[in-house]
C-alpha positions as CSV (number, residue, x, y, z in Angstrom):
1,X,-54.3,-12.0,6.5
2,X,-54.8,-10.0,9.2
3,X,-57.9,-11.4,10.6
4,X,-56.0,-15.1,10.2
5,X,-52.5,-13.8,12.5
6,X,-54.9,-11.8,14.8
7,X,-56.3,-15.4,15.5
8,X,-53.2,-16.8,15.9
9,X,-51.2,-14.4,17.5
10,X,-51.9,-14.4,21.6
11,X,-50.5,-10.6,22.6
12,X,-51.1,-7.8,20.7
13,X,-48.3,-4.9,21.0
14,X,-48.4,-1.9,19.1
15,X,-45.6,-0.4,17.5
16,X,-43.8,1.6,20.1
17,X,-40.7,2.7,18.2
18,X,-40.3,3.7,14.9
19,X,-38.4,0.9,12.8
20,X,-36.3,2.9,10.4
21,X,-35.4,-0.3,8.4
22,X,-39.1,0.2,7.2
23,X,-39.2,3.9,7.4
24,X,-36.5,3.7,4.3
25,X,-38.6,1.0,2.5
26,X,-41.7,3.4,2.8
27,X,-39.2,6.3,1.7
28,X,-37.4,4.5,-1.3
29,X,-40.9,4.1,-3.0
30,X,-41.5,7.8,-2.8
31,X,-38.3,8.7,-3.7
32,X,-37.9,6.2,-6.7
33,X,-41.3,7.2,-8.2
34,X,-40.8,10.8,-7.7
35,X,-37.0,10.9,-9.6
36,X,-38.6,8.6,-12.4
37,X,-41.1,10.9,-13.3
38,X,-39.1,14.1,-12.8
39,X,-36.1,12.7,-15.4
40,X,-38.5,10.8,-17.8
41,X,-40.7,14.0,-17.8
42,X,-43.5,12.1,-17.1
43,X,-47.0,12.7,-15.9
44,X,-48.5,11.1,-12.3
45,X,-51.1,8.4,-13.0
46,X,-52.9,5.8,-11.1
47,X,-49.1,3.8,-10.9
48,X,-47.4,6.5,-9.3
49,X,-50.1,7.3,-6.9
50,X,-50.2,3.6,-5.5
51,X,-46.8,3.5,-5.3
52,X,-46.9,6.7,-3.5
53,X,-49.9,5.7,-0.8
54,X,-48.3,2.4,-0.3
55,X,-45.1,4.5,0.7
56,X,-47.0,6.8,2.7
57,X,-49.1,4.0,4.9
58,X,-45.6,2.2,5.0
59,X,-43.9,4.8,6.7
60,X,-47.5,5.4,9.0
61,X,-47.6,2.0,9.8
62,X,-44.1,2.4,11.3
63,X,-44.5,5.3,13.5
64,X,-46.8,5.7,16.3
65,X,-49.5,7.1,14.5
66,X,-51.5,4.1,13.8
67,X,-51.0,2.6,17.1
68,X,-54.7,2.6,17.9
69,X,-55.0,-0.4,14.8
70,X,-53.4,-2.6,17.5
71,X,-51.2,-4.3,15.3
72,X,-48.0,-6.4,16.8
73,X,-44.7,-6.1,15.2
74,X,-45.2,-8.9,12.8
75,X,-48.0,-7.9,11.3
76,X,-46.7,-4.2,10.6
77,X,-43.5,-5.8,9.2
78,X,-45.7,-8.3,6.7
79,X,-48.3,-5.3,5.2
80,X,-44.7,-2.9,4.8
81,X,-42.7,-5.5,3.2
82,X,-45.9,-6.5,1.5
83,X,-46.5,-3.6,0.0
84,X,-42.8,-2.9,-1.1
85,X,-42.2,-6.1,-2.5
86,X,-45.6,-5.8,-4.8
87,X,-45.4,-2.2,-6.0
88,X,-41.8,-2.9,-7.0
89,X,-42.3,-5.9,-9.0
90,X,-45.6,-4.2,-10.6
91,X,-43.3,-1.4,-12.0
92,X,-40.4,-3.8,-12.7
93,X,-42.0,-5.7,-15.0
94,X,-44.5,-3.6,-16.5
95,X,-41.5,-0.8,-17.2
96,X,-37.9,-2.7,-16.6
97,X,-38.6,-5.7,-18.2
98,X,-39.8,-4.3,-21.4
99,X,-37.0,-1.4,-21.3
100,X,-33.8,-3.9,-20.5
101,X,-35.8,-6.4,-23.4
102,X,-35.5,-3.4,-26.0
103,X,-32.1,-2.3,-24.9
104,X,-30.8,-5.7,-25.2
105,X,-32.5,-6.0,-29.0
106,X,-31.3,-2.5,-29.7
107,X,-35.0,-1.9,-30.5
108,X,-37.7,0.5,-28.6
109,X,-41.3,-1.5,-29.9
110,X,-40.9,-5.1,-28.6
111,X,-43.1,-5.9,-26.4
112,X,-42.9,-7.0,-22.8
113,X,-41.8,-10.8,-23.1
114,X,-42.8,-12.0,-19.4
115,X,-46.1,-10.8,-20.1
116,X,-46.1,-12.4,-23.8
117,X,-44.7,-15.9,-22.6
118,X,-48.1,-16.5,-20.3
119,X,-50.4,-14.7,-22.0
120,X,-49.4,-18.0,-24.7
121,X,-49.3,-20.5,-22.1
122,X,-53.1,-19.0,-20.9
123,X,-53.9,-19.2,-24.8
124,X,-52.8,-22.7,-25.5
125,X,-53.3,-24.2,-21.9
126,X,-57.3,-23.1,-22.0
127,X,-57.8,-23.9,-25.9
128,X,-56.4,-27.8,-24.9
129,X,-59.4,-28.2,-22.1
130,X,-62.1,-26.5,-24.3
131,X,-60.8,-28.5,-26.9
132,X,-62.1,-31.5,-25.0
133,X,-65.7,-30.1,-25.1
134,X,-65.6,-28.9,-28.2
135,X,-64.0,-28.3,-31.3
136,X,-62.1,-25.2,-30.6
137,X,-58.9,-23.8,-32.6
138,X,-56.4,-21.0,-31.6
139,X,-55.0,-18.4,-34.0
140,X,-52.4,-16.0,-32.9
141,X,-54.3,-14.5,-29.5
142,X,-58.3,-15.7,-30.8
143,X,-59.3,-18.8,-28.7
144,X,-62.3,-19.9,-31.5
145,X,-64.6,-22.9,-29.0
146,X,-67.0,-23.6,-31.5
147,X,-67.6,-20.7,-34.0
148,X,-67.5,-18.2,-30.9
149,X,-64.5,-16.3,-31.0
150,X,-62.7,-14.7,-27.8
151,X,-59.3,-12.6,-27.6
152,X,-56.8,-13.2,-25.1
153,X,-54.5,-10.6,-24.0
154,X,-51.6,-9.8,-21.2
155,X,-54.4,-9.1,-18.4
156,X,-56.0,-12.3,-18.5
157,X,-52.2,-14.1,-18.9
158,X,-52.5,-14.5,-14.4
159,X,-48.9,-12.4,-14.2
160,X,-50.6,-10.0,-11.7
161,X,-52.7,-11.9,-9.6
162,X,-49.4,-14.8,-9.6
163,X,-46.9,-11.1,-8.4
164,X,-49.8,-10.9,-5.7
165,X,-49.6,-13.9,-4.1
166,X,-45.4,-13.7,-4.6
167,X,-45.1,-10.6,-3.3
168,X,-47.2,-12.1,-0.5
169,X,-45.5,-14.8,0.2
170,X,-42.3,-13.4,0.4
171,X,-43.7,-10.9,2.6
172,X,-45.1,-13.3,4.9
173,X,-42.1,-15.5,5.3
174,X,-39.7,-12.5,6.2
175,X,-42.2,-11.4,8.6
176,X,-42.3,-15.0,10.2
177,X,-38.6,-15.1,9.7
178,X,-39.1,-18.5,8.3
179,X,-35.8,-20.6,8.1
180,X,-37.1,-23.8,6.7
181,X,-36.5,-23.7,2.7
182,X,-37.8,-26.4,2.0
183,X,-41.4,-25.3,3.3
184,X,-41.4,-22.2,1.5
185,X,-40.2,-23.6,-1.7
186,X,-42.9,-25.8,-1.7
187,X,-45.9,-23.8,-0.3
188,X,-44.3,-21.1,-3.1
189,X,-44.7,-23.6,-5.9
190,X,-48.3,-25.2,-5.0
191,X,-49.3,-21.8,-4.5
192,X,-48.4,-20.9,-8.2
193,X,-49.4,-24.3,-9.8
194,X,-53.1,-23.8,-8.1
195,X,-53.6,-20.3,-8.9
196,X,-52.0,-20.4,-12.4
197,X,-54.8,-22.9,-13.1
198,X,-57.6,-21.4,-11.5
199,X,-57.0,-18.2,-13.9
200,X,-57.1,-20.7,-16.6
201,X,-60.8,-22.5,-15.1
202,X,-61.2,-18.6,-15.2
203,X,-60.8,-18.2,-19.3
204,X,-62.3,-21.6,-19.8
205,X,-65.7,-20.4,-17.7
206,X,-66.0,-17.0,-19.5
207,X,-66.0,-18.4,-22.4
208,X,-68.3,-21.3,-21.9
209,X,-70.7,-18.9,-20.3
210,X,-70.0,-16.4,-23.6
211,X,-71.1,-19.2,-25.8
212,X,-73.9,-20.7,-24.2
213,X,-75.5,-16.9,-22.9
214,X,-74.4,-14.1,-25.0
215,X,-71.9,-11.4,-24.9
216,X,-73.8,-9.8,-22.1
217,X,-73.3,-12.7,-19.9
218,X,-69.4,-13.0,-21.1
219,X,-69.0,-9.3,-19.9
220,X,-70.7,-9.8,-16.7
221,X,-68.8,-13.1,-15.9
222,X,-65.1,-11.6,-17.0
223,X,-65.2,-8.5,-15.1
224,X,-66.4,-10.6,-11.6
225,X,-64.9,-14.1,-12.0
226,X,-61.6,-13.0,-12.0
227,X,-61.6,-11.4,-8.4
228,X,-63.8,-13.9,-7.3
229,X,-61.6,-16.8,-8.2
230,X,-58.8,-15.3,-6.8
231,X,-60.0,-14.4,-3.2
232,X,-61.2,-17.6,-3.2
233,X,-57.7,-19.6,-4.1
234,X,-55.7,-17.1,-1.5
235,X,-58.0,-18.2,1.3
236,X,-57.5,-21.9,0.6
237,X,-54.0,-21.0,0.1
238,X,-53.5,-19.3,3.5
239,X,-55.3,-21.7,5.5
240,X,-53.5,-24.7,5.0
241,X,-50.1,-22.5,5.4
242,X,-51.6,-21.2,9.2
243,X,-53.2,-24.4,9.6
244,X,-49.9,-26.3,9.1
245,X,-48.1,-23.4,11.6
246,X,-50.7,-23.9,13.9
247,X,-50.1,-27.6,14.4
248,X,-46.0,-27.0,14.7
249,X,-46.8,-24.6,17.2
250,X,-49.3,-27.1,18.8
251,X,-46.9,-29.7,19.1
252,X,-43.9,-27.7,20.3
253,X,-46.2,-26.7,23.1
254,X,-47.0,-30.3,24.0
């Protein structure tokens, strides 16, 4: 992203003068994290340290201290409302989904339903496809193609790569102060539609390469697809959205 507005963008001005409407962004994300773990008596881990460097470089980011990256004002406002927007929804629903789902059911083991509902949809949207190669059947979270068996849990459901590219998108369109609604709703949705269903040619390509090479091979392709597949799709993504600014902006010019 930054490479693509560094392109686009004709003058470069550092940051000057601390914006504290990002300053508090940077601070809330401290703050929050720190109180949590203080009243739920609860160790640091890798969670709390993200959301604790993201707050950090948000509130550097909006100082003068990183003025020798040369970054103008709207790319320091997309990377701190970036980085806001994701770590917030990351602990949203990884914690507060599943704690308002159990309060609501009076219950404290149920688990988290966002992450349930498309880890399902991944289950029964990849089982259809394979079904078309071969004969494959799905029980509870087993996708069987064929006598080979493969399980199918919450990582491999696309929820965080799909809060990613929301968190994102949202970040970029406040940034640009985009007005038109319509454009954002539909680059939002294409932008979901075609990354929901590269994660599942994801699922579908582990486990034809499982079958046909080996466990080894499955292991090697699940733990490199994924990121792969997912650079790949925000790149496309991106370009047509600059692409399409770029040819507004041409046009106004003429």
């Amino acid at each position: 992203m930054i490479t693509i507005n560094t392109k686009t963008q004709k003058i470069k001005e550092p940051i000057l003068v601390a914006d504290k409407k990002n300053i508090l962004l940077g601070l809330t994300l401290i703050i929050v994290d720190l109180i949590y773990n203080i009243l739920s008596n609860d160790a640091l881990r890798a969670f709390d340290y993200g959301m604790l460097l993201a707050g950090l470089l948000i509130l550097l980011l909006n100082t003068s201290i990183l003025n020798f990256l040369k970054l103008n004002k709207e790319m320091v406002d997309f990377i701190s409302y970036f980085l806001f927007i994701l770590m917030t929804a990351i602990g949203f629903l990884g914690t507060g989904v599943t704690y308002i789902n159990n309060f609501i059911q009076g219950t404290h083991d149920l688990p988290n339903p966002i992450y349930t509902l498309f880890t399902d949809l991944a289950l029964k949207n990849s089982a259809f496809v394979l079904s078309q190669i071969r004969d494959t059947t799905l029980a509870n979270n087993i996708i069987d193609f064929d006598g080979f068996k493969v399980g199918i849990n919450y990582p491999c459901s696309g929820v965080e790569s799909l809060t990613v590219f929301l968190s994102s998108v949202i970040a970029y369109f406040v940034a640009k102060k985009e007005k038109n609604i319509k454009r954002i709703t539909t680059s939002t949705l294409i932008g979901i539609i075609f990354l929901y269903w590269i994660n599942i040619l994801r699922i579908i390509v582990i486990i034809i390469v499982g079958y046909s090479y080996g466990t080894r091979a499955l292991i090697i392709t699940h733990n490199n697809l994924g990121w792969i597949f997912f650079v790949i799709g925000m790149c496309i993504f991106w370009y047509f959205v600059t692409k399409e600014e770029n040819i507004k902006k041409k046009i106004k010019s003429e």
